[in-house]
C-alpha positions in Angstrom: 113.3 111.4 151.0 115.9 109.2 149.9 113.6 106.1 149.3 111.4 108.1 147.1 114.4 109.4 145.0 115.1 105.7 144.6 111.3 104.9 143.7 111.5 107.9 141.3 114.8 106.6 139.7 113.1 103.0 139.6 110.0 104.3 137.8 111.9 105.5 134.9 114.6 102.6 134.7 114.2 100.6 132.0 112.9 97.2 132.9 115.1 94.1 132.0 112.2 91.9 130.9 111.2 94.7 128.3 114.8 95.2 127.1 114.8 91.4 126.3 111.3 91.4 124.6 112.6 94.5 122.5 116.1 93.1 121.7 114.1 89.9 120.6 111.6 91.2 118.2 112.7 90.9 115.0 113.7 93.6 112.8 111.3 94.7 110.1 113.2 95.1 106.6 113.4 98.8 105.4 110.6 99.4 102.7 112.5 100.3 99.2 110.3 102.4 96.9 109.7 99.7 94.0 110.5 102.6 91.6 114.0 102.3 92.6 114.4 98.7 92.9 113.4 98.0 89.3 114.9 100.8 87.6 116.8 99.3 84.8 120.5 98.6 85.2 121.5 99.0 82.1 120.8 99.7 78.6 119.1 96.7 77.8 116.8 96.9 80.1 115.5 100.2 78.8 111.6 99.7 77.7 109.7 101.4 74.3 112.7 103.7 73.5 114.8 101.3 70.8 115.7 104.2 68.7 117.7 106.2 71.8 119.0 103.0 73.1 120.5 102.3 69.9 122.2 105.9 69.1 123.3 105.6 72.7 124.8 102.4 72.1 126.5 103.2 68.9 128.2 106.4 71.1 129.0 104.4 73.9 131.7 102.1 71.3 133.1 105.5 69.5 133.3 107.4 73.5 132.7 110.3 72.4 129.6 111.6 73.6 128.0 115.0 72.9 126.3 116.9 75.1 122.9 115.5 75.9 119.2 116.4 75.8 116.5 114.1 76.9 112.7 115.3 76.5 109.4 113.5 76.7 106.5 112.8 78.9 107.2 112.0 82.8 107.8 108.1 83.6 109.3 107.5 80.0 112.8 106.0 81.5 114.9 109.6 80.5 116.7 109.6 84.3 117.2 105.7 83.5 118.8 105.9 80.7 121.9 108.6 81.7 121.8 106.5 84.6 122.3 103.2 82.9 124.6 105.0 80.2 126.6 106.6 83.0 127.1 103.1 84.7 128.0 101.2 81.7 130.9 103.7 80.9 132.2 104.5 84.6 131.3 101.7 86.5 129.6 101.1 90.0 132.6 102.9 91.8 133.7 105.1 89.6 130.5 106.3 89.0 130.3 108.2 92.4 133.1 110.7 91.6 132.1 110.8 87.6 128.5 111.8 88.1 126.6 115.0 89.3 123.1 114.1 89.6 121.5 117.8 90.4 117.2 118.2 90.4 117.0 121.7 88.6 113.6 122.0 90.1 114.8 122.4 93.3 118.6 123.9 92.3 117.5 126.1 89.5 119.0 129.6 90.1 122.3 130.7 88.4 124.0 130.5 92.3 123.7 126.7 91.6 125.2 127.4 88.3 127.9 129.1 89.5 129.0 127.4 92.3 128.2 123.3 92.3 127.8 122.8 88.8 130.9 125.2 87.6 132.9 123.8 90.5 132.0 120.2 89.4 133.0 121.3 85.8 136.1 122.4 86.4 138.0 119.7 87.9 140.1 117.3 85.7 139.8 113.5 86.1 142.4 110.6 85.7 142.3 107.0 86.3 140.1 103.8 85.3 137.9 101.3 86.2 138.8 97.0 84.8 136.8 96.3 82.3 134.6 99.7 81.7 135.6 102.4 79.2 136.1 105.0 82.0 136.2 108.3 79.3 138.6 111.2 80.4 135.5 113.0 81.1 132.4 113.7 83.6 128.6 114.3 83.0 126.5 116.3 84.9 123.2 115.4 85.0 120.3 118.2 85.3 117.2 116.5 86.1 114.1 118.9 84.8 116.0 121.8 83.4 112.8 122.8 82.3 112.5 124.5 85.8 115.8 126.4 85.7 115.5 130.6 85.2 116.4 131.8 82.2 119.5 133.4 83.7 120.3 130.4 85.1 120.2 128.4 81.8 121.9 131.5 80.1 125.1 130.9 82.3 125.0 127.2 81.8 125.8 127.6 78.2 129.0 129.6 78.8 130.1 126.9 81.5 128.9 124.0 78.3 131.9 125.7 76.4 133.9 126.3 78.8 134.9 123.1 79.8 133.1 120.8 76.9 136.7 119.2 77.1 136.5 117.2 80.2 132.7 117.4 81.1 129.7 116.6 79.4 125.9 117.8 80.1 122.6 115.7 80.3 119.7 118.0 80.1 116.1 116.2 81.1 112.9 117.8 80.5 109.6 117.2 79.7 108.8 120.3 77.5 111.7 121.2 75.3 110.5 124.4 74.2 111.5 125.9 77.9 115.2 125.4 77.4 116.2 128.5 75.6 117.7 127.8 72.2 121.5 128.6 72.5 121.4 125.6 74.8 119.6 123.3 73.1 121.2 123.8 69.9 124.7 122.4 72.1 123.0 119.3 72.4 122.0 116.2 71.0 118.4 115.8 71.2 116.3 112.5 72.2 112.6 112.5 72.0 110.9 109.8 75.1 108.0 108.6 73.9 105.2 107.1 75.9 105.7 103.6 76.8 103.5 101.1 74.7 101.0 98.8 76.8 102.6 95.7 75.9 106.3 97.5 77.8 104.3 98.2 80.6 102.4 95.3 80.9 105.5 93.2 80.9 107.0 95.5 83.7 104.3 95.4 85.7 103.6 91.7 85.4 107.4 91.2 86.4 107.1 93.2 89.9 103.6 91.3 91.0 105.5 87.8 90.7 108.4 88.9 92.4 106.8 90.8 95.1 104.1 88.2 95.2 101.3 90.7 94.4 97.8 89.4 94.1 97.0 91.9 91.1 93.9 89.4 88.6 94.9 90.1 85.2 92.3 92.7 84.5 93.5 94.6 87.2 96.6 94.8 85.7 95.4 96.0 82.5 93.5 98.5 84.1 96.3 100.0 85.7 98.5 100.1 82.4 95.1 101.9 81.2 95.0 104.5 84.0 99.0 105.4 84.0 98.9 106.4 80.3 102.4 105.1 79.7 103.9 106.3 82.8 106.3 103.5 84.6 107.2 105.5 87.2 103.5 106.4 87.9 102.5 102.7 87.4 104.7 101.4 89.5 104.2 103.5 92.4 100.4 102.8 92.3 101.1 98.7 92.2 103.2 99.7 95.7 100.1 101.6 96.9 98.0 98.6 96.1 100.3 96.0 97.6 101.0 98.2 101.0 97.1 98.8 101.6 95.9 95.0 100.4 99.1 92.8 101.1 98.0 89.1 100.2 94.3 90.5 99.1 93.5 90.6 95.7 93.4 94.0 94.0 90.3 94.8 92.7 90.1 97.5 89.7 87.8 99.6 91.0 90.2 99.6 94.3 92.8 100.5 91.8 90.9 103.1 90.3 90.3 104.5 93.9 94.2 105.1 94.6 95.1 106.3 90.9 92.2 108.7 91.8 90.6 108.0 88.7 86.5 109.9 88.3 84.4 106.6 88.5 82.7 106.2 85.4 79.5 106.9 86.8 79.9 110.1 87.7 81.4 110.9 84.4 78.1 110.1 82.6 76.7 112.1 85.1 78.7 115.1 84.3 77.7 114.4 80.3 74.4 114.2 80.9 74.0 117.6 82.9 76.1 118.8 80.7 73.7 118.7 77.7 70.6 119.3 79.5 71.9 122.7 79.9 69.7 122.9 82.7 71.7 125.4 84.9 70.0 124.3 88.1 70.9 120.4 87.7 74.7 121.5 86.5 75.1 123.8 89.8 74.3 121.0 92.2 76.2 118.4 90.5 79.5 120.3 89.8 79.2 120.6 94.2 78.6 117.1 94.3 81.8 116.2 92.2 83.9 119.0 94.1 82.7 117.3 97.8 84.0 114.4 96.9 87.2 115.7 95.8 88.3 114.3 92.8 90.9 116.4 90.9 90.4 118.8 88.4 92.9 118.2 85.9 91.8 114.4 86.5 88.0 115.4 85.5 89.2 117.0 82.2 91.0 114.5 80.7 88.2 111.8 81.4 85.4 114.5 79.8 88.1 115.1 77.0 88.1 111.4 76.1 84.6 110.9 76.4 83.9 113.9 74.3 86.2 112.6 71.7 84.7 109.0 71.8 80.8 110.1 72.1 79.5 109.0 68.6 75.9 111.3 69.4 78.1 114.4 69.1 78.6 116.6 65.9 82.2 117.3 64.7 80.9 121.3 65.8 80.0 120.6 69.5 83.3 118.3 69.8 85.3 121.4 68.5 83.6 124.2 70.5 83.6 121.3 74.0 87.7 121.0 73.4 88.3 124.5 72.5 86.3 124.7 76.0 88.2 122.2 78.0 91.4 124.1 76.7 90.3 127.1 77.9 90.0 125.3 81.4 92.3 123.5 81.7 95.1 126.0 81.5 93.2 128.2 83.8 93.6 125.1 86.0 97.2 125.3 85.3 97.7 128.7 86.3 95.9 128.1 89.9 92.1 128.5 88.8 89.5 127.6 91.4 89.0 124.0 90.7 84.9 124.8 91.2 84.7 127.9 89.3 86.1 126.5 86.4 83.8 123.2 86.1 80.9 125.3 86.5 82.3 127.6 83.3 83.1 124.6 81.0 79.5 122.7 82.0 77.8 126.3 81.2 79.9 127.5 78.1 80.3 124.4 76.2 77.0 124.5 74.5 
């Protein structure tokens, strides 16, 4: 008995020539999301928004900054720029105790309100950094406030004048008329627009040399094509890439396959069907394009763009197709069945 305890306890003791092949191996480095890594440091660096950057600027040399409100398309560099903003008047280290970064998507009932955000309000600040203005003031950042209740963004106001003396608001959304106007007429407001191709390009082009991606020229344009002026989105996709075809070269069709992007093929398809009005022909192909998986909000734009472009179609059809694909698409939006809906915009259009 006691020589198989031993065995046992041998069995499961680690053995020293593994511990040394273990401690040996070298450490992989901890994958950053490229998103993070390049997003700008400062105001400078802030792409296709010269207008904000320059208001923002001329605020930052008077100090005193209003209460902001930052709305535009998703990927448009409106968490950047608070960011950047933020750093160049606090500092890396006093940034920390300046700054409440809160994601009112997640945080969006009036309990947040009340307790982290009125709690952070409340409390006076003193001292400096060397060489930054360091304002006797904070800023909370709320990261899509579009989310928050309405009760939520109704107590909000009263803590904006409550303590506008020592705290300042950023407000970031994508669709401005969510935020309840007593609060949005406290703020300063700052239109994102889409980033240009030529911003993008620039960007992107940037990453692949430093990261050593293999991405042909084409591809790249392609990509700045399918992101429809979204960094953010851009730039994750060129990470997805890179991760699945290291030193490869990135094709655009495999490019197309991550962004999720309907190949054009199928889109003719779905045209073609689509004016045969042959119900039979439409039935079978809306199941082929739902097998496959491709998203539904993904198919609509496409077939809204090739509506739009298709020379062969009267000013008439285009407006009863889009007045169609409106329909859908915010049936979509409310939780439609992605099938259902396909088959109702092939059938109804004509």
């Amino acid at each position: 008995m006691r020589y198989l305890c031993r065995s046992y306890e041998d069995f499961f003791k680690p053995s020293k020539s593994g511990r040394s092949k273990s401690s040996s191996k070298p450490r992989e480095p901890p994958i950053r999301p490229w998103i993070e890594k390049y997003r700008p440091k400062d105001m400078n660096d802030i792409s296709s928004q010269e207008e904000v950057v320059a208001v923002l600027k001329k605020t930052l040399e008077s100090q005193n900054l209003p209460h902001l409100l930052f709305y535009g398309p998703p990927g448009t560099g409106k968490t950047s720029t608070i960011l950047a903003l933020a750093r160049e008047l606090y500092g890396p280290e006093l940034i920390k105790d300046r700054v409440l970064e809160l994601n009112a998507s997640d945080e969006r009932g009036i309990d947040v309100i009340r307790a982290k955000v009125k709690n952070f309000a409340r409390t006076t600040v003193s001292g400096s950094a060397n060489g930054y203005p360091s304002p006797p003031y904070k800023i909370i950042i709320l990261d899509e406030a579009d989310s928050m209740t309405q009760d939520a963004q109704s107590a909000l106001r009263r803590t904006m004048e409550t303590y506008s003396n020592i705290t300042r608001f950023c407000l970031i959304c994508n669709y401005i008329s969510r935020i309840i106007q007593p609060l949005a007429s406290r703020c300063a407001k700052f239109r994102f627009k889409p980033l240009d191709t030529t911003s993008t390009k620039q960007r992107i082009e940037e990453i692949c040399r430093n990261e050593s991606v293999n991405c042909p020229p084409e591809t790249v344009d392609h990509l700045v094509r399918v992101s429809e002026g979204d960094m953010r989105r851009s730039i994750m996709l060129l990470q997805s890439a890179y991760r699945l075809y290291q030193s490869e070269p990135i094709t655009k069709d495999a490019m197309s396959e991550i962004a999720g992007v309907v190949p054009e093929p199928l889109i003719d398809k779905l045209m073609a069907v689509w004016q045969s009005k042959n119900i039979a022909h439409i039935e079978s192909t809306v199941n082929q394009v739902i097998k496959a998986g491709y998203s539904g909000a993904q198919l609509m734009s496409q077939l809204h763009d090739r509506v739009i472009s298709d020379a062969h179609l009267s000013s008439i059809q285009k407006s009863k197709m889009a007045q169609t694909l409106g329909q859908v698409d915010k049936a979509l939006g409310d939780g439609a069945s992605e099938h259902l809906q396909l088959l109702r915009l092939l059938v109804a259009a004509y």
